[in-house]
C-alpha positions in Angstrom: 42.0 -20.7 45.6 38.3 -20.7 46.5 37.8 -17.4 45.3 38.4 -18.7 41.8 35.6 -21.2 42.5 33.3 -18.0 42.4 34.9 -16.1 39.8 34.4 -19.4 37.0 30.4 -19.6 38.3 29.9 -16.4 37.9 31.6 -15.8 34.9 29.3 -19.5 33.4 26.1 -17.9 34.8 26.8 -14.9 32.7 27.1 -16.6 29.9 24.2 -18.5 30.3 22.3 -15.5 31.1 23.4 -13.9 27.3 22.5 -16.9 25.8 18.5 -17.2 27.5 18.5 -13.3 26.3 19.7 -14.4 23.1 17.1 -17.3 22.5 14.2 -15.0 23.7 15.3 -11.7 21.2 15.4 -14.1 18.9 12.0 -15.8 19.5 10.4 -12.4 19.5 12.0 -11.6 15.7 10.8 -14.7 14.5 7.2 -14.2 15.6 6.6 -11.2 13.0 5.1 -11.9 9.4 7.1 -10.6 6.4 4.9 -8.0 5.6 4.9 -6.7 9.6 8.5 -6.4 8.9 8.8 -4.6 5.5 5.6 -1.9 7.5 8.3 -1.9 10.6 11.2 -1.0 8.0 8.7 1.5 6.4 8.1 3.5 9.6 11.5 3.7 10.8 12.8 4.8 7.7 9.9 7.6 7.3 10.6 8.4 11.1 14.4 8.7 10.4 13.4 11.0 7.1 11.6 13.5 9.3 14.3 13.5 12.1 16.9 15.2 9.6 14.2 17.8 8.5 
């Protein structure tokens, strides 16, 4: 039964793993001003225009 020891840490350091990556994507989003965002959003969609050309 020791083996299931391993396989329940591993399995809760994985999650806690997704969660730190979580916090930190979502500390990066916040960090951008509104109007960064809508220039972002205005890029990517001009980039995506001239793809399909």
């Amino acid at each position: 039964m020791r083996w299931w020891k391993w396989i329940g840490l591993a399995g809760l350091a994985g999650v806690a793993a997704t969660g730190v990556v979580t916090v930190r994507d979502e500390r990066k989003r916040r960090a951008y001003t509104p109007d960064e965002i809508r220039t972002r959003l205005h890029d990517r969609a001009a980039q995506a225009r001239d793809r399909r050309r």
